[in-house]
C-alpha positions in Angstrom: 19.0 2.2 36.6 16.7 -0.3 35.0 13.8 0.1 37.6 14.5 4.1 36.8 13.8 3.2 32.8 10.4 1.5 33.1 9.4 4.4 35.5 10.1 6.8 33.1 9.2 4.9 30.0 5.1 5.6 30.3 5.5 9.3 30.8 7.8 9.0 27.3 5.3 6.9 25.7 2.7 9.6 26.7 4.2 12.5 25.3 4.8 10.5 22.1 1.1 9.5 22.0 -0.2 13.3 22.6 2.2 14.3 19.8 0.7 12.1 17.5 -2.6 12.9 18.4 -1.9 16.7 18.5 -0.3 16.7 14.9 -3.4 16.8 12.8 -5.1 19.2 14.8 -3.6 22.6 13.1 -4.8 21.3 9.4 -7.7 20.0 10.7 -8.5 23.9 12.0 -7.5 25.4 8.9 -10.0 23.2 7.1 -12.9 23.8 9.3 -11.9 27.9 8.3 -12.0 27.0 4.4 -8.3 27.0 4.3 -7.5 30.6 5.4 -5.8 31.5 2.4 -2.7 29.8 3.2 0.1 29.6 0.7 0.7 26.3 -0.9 4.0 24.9 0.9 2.0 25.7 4.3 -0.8 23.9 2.8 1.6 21.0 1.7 3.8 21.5 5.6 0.3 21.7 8.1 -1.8 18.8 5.8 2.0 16.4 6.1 2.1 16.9 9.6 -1.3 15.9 9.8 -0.4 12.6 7.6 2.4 11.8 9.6 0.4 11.8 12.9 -2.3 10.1 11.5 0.1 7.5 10.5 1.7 6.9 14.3 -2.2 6.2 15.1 -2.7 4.2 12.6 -0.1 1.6 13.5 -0.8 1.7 17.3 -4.3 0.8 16.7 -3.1 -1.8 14.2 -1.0 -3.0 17.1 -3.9 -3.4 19.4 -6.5 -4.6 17.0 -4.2 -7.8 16.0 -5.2 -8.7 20.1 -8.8 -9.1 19.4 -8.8 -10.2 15.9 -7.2 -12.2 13.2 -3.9 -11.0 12.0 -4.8 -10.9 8.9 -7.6 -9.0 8.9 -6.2 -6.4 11.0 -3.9 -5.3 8.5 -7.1 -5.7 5.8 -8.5 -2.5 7.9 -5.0 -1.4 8.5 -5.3 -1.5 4.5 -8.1 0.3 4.2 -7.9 3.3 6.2 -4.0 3.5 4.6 -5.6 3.8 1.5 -8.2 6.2 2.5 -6.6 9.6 0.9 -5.7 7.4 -2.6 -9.7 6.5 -3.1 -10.8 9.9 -2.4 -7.9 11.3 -4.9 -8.8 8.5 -7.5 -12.5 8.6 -7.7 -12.4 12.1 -7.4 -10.9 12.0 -11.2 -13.0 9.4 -12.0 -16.4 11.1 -11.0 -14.7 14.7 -12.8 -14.2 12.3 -15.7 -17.4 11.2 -16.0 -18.5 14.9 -16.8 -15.2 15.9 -18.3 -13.7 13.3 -20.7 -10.1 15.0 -19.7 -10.1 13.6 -16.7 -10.3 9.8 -17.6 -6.2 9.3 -18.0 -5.8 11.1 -14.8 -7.8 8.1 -12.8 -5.4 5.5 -14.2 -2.6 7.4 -13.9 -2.9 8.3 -10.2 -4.2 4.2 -9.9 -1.1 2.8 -11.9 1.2 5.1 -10.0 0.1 4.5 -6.7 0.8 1.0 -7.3 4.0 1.1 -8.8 5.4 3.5 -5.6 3.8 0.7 -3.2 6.1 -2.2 -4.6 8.9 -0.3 -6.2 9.6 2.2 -3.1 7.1 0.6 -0.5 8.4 -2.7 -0.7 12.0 -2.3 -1.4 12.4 0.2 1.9 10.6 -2.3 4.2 13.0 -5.1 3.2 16.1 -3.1 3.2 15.5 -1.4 6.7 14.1 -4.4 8.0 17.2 -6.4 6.6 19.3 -3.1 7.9 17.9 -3.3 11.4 18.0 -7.1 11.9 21.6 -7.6 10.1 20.5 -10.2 8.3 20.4 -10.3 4.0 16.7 -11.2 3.9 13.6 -10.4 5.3 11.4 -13.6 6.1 7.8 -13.5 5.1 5.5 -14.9 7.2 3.1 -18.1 6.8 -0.2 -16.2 7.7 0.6 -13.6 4.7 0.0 -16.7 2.3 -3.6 -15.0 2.0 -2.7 -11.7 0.5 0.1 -13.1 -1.6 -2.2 -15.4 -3.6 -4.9 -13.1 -3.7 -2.4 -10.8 -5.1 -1.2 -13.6 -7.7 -4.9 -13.6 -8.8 -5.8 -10.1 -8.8 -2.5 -9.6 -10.8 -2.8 -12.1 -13.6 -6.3 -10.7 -13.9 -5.3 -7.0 -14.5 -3.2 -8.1 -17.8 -6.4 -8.3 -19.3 -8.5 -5.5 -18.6 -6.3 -3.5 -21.5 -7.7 -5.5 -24.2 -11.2 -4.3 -23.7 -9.7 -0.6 -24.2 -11.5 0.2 -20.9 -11.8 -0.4 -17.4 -15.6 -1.7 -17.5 -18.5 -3.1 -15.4 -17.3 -7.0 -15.7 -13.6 -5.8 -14.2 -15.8 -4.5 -11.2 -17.6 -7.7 -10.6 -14.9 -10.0 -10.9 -12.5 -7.6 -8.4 -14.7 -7.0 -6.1 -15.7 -10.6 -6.3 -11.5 -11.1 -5.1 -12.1 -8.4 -2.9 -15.1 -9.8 -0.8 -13.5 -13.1 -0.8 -9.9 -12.4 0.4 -12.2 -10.3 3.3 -13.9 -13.4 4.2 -10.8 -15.8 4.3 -9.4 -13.0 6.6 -12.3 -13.0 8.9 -11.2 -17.2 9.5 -7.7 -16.8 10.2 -6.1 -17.2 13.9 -6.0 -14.9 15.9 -2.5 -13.6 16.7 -0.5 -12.6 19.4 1.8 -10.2 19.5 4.3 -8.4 21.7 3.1 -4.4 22.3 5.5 -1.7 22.9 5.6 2.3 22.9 2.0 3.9 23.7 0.0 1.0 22.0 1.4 -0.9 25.3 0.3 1.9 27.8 -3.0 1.7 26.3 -2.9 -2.4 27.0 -1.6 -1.8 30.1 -3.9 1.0 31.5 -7.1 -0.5 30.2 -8.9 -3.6 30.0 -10.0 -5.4 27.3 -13.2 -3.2 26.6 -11.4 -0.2 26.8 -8.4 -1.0 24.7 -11.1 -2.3 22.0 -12.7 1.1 22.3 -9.1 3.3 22.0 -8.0 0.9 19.0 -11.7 1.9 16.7 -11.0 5.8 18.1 -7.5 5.8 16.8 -8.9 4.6 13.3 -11.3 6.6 13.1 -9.3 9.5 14.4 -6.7 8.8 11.8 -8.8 7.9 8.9 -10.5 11.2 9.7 -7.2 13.0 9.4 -6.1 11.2 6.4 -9.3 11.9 4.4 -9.3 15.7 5.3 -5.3 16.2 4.6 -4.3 13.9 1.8 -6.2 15.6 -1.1 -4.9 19.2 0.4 -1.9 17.8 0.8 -1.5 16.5 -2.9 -3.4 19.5 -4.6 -0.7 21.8 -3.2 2.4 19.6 -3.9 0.8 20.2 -7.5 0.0 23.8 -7.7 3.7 24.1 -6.4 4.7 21.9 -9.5 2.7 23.7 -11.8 4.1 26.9 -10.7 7.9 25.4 -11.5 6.7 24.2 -14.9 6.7 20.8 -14.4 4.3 18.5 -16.7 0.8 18.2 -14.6 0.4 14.3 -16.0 3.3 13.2 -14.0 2.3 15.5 -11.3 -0.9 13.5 -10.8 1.0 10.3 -11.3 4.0 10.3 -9.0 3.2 13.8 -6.8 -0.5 12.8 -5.5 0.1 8.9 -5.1 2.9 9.9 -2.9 1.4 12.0 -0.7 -1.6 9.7 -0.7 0.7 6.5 0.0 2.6 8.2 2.4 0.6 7.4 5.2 1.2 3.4 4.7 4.9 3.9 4.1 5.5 5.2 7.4 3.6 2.6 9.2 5.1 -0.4 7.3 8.7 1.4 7.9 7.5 1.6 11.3 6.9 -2.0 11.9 10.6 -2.5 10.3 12.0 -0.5 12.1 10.7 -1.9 15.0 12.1 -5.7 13.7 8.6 -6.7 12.8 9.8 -6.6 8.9 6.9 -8.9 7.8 4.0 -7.2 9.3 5.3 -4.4 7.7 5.6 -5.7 4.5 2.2 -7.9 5.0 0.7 -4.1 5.5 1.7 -3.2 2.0 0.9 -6.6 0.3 -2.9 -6.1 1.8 -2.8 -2.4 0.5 -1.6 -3.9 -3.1 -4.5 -6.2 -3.3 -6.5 -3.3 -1.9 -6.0 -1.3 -4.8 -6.0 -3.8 -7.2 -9.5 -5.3 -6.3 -11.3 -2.6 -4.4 -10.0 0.7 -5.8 -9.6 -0.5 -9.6 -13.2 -2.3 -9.6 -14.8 0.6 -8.0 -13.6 2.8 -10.6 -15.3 2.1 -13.5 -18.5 2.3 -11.1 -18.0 5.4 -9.5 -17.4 7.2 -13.7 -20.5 5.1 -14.6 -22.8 6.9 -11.6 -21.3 10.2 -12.9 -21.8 9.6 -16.4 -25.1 8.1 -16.0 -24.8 4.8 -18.2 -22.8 1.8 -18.2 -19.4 2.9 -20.0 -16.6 1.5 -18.7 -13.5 4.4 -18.3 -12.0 4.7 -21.6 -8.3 3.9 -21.7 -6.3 5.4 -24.3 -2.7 3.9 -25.6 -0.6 5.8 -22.8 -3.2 4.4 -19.7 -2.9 0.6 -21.7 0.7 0.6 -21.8 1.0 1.7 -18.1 -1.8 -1.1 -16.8 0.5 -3.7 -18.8 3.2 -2.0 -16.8 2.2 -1.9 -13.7 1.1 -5.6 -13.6 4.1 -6.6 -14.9 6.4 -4.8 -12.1 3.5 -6.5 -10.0 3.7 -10.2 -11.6 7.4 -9.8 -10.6 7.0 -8.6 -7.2 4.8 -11.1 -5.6 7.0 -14.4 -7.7 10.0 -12.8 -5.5 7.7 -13.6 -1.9 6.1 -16.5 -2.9 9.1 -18.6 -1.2 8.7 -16.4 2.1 11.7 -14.6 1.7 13.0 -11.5 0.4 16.2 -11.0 -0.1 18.2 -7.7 -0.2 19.1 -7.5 -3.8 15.8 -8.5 -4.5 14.1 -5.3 -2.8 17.4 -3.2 -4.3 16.5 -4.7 -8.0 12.9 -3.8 -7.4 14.0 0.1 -6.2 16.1 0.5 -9.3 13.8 -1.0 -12.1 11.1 1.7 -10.6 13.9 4.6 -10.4 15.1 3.9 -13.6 11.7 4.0 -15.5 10.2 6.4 -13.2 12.7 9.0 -15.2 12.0 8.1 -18.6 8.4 8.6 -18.9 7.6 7.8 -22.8 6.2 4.9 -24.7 9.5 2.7 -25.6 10.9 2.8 -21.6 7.3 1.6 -20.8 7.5 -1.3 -23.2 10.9 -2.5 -22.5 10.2 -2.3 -19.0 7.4 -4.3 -19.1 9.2 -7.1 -20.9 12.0 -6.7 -18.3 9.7 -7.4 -15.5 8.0 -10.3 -17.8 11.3 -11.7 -18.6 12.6 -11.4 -15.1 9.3 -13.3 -13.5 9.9 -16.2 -16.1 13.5 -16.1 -15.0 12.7 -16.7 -11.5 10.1 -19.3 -11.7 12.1 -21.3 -14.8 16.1 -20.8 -13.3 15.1 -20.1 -9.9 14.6 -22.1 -6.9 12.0 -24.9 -7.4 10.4 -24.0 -4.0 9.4 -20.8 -5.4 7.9 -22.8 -8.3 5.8 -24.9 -6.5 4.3 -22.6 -4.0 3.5 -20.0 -6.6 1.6 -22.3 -8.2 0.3 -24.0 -5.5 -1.1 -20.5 -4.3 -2.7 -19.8 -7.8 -4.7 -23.1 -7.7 -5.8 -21.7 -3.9 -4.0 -24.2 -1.9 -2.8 -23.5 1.2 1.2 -24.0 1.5 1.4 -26.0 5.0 5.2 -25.8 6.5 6.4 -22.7 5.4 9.6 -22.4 7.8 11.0 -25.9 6.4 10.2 -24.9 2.6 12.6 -21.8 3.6 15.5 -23.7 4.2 15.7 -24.6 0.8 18.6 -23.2 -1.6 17.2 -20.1 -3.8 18.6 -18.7 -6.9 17.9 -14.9 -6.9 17.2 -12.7 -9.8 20.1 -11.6 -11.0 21.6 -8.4 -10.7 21.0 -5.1 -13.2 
């Protein structure tokens, strides 16, 4: 019966890849045909589709790639080309805004609410599936992912001042993409990692060699990438024009709607990697994509509305964009204090969930100011009350230094955040 299994198991694994591969292929013709006047839930059905299968591709080739190169830059590219349908959506408003001043909040917005999904859904699913799966009460972070979290700590702390300027200008640019091209570098030096294939990203290792398993990983990402940057924007403009037709505010639309849609692509492959009991890739995925954003994206902004503008402005931000900057690095601040002891504990990721759920339905000015102070007064909790472990390595990462024996440092007692 066992021998009978592994017999079978390529043939499964090679339906399962031509699925994934097939799945973008409708959208991708209705595309090529200018969109054949489809109706907006087909639109919003055939561009998903096309998301989800891009999104099986995405994590195979991830798979493979972390053979031939350093984990951690592996999920850097994984990063990127996860991320691919939230730049086109983002600097697509901020180009528009650079000829339309309407357009400027709708940049931040669909920036600050991308981010807040990745940590407050993102997150809090990979830990509680990964916790679910394993049967354990926390997920362990591993030591390699050291690199995004203190990139993260400094990107983060960084992003509380870009309000005061009352824009997102030129300087932010240079100093995050100053992060940006570092954290790539440092990534490019790590080890290389090994790690145990299964499903169709082990047929691929098995059936070819190392030159040909290099050239199916860089076809899958481009394959994907391709089928995320021709479905995502599609995908998100319908999900609107089927809010608008239901009379539902089009701010919040561009805010929640469009970031998911653009996001989902990295929630399924971090789920994925959960699912499949590798927790911590899963959830190193979506710390890389969170630094992503907060270097790459955010600094390129102000560049990309600059070139449309044709000066040197930064992107205006008026009270509303301020107040959810000031939000969404405080949720963030939060966030990465909970990982920088290498563990993330179920109530942690079902604290984070709720916060996010809670505000996410009270969209005015006071919710966004108490929250912020909740998350402020929650990250001073942790590092004052919690445990001292999670003191030192926080600050040992934001001075840059590299936090040697991670898995005895874990063994140490931890007071969680309390409760709501």
């Amino acid at each position: 019966m066992k021998q009978d299994h592994r017999h079978h198991l390529p043939r499964r694994d090679l339906l399962w890849f031509g699925f994934a591969l097939a799945l973008p292929v409708p959208w991708a013709m209705a595309e090529a045909w200018g969109g054949l006047g489809i109706a907006a839930e087909w639109v919003a059905a055939m561009a998903g589709l096309s998301i989800l299968g891009a999104a099986f591709m995405l994590s195979w080739a991830c798979e493979l790639a972390e053979r031939e190169i350093p984990q951690a830059m592996a999920l850097l590219l994984l990063a990127l080309m996860g991320v691919l349908p939230e730049y086109a959506v983002d600097l697509h408003f901020a180009w528009v805004a650079g000829k339309d001043p309407t357009y400027a909040g709708y940049a931040v917005a669909n920036m600050t609410g991308a981010n807040r999904l990745l940590i407050g859904l993102g997150w809090a699913m990979v830990v509680l599936v990964g916790c679910k799966r394993s049967g354990t009460d926390a997920l362990t972070v591993s030591a390699p992912q050291q690199l995004e979290i203190r990139y993260l700590i400094w990107a983060t702390l960084y992003s509380f001042l870009i309000p005061l300027s009352g824009t997102i200008n030129l300087f932010d640019s240079f100093v995050l993409l100053a992060l940006f091209v570092s954290w790539v570098r440092e990534a490019l030096q790590g080890d290389e990692a090994e790690t145990e294939l299964e499903g169709p990203a082990l047929l691929i290792d098995e059936e070819f060699k190392r030159t040909g398993r290099r050239i199916w990983s860089v076809l899958l990402f481009v394959f994907a990438g391709f089928a995320i940057f021709v479905s995502a924007e599609p995908f998100a403009e319908s999900l609107v024009s089927v809010g608008r037709s239901r009379a539902i505010d089009e701010f919040l639309l561009v805010q929640w709607v469009a970031p998911l849609a653009s996001e989902a692509p990295e929630f399924i492959i971090a789920l994925i990697f959960a699912w499949k009991l590798r927790g911590s890739v899963g959830l190193g995925a979506l710390i890389s994509s969170k630094v992503n954003q907060w270097t790459l994206l955010v600094g390129a902004i102000p560049i990309v509305y600059g070139l449309s503008l044709g000066g040197f402005s930064g992107l205006p931000l008026d009270a509303r964009q301020s107040q959810e900057l000031l939000l969404t690095s405080a949720q963030s601040l939060f966030a990465v204090i909970l990982v920088t002891d290498f563990r993330f504990g179920r109530r942690e990721a079902m604290l984070l969930a709720i916060l996010f759920g809670v505000q996410l339905y009270f969209p005015n000015a006071t919710v966004r100011w108490t929250f912020t102070g909740i998350y402020l007064a929650l990250s001073v909790y942790v590092l004052a009350m919690g445990s001292p472990q999670t003191r030192k390595n926080f600050f040992l990462l934001l001075r840059g230094k590299t936090i040697e024996s991670v898995g005895s440092e874990r063994s140490g007692a931890r007071v969680d955040a309390p409760a709501p």
